[in-house]
N, C-alpha and C positions, 0 to 999 in steps of 0.2 A: 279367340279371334277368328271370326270367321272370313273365308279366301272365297270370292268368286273370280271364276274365270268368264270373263267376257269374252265373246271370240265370237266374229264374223264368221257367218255361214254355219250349214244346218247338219250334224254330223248322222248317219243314215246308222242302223246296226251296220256291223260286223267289224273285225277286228281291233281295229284303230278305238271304236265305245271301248269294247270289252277290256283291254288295256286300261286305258282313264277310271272307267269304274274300277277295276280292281285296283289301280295304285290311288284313286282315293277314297276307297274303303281303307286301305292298309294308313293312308296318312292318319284320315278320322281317329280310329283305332288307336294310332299311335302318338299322335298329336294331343287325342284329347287330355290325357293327363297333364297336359304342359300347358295348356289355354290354347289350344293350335285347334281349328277345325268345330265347324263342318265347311265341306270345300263344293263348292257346287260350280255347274258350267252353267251359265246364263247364253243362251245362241243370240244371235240378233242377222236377219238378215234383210237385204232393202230386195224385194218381189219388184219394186218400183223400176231399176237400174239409173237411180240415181247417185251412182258413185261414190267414190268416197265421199264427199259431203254426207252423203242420205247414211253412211254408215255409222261416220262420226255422232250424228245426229241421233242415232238409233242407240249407238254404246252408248253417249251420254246417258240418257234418258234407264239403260238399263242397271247404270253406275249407283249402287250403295250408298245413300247419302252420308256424305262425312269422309268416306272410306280412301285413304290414301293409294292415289294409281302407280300401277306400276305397266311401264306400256314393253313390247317385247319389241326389240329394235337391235336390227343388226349393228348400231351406231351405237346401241347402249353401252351399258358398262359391263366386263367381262369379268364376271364372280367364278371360283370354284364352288365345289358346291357346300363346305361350311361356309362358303362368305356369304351363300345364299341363306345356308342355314341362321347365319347373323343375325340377316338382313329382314328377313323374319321374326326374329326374336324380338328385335329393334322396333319393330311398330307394335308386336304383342307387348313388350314391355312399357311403352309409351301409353298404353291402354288404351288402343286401336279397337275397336268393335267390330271393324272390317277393315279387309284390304281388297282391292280388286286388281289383278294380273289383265291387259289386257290382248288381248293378239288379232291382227287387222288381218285384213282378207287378201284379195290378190293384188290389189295397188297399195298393202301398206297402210300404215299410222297418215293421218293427215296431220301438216308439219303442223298448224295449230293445237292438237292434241297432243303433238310429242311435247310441242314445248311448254303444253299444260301439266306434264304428268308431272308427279314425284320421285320417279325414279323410273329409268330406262336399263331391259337388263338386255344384255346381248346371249345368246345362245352359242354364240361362236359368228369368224367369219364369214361361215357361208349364210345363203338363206335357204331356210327348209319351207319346205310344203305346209300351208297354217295346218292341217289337221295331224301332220307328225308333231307339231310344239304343241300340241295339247297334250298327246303321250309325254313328252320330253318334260313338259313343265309337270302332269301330275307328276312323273315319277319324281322328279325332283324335291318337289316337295313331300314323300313321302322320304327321298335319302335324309330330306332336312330337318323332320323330325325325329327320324331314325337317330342322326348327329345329336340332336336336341337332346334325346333322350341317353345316348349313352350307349344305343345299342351295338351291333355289327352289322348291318349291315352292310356302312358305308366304310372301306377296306383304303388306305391311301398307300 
């Protein structure tokens, strides 16, 4: 099953990449024996400053056809990270071809696309910076095939 990450705005080298590359190379790797991966980042940003609409617009259009969303939303739903590991299993086992993870830019999901998504995950209460929940989300999904697989990384 393959993950794209959709995510508003254009992430530059340096640290914040290198991170995301590294934990999803470690997912790929690890995932693939289980049907998990390849996991790629799709950018989409509006040059125009047509606001959310124009971003909305833009994710759609970059969205996987078929591919069940998953939009990242302080309101979402609050998984640990086997529930995430599940939660993934759950569309790989369903015989999902894609899944897309989305994450919005500085205003946010537009309330039309949240209540399009399939599933809304919360990261926690707070709200973080979109280009830290690109780190937070690769790595997650590498602890989630880690879980998947049985390995240790993921310590409770």
């Amino acid at each position: 099953m393959r993950v794209s990450i959709c995510a508003v705005g254009r992430l530059r080298a340096g640290p914040h990449k290198e991170l995301i590359d590294d934990y999803l190379a470690r997912y790929q790797r690890t995932g693939r024996p289980l049907g998990l991966g390849p996991a790629q980042v799709i950018e989409v940003e509006d040059r125009k400053g047509g606001g959310i609409a124009a971003e909305t617009a833009l994710i759609r259009r970059a969205l996987p056809p078929g591919a069940p969303t998953c939009i990242l939303d302080e309101r979402g739903k609050r998984l640990d990270s086997p529930g995430f590991a599940q939660q993934l299993a759950k569309w790989r086992d369903q015989g999902r071809a894609d899944v897309a993870l989305i994450i919005g830019g500085a205003d946010g999901i537009d309330p039309a696309l949240r209540k399009e998504a399939d599933f809304s995950l919360s990261l926690g209460a707070m709200v973080w910076p979109h280009m830290l929940v690109r780190v937070m989300l690769a790595e997650q999904l590498y602890r989630a095939a880690t879980i998947l697989a049985g390995g240790p990384y993921h310590r409770n």
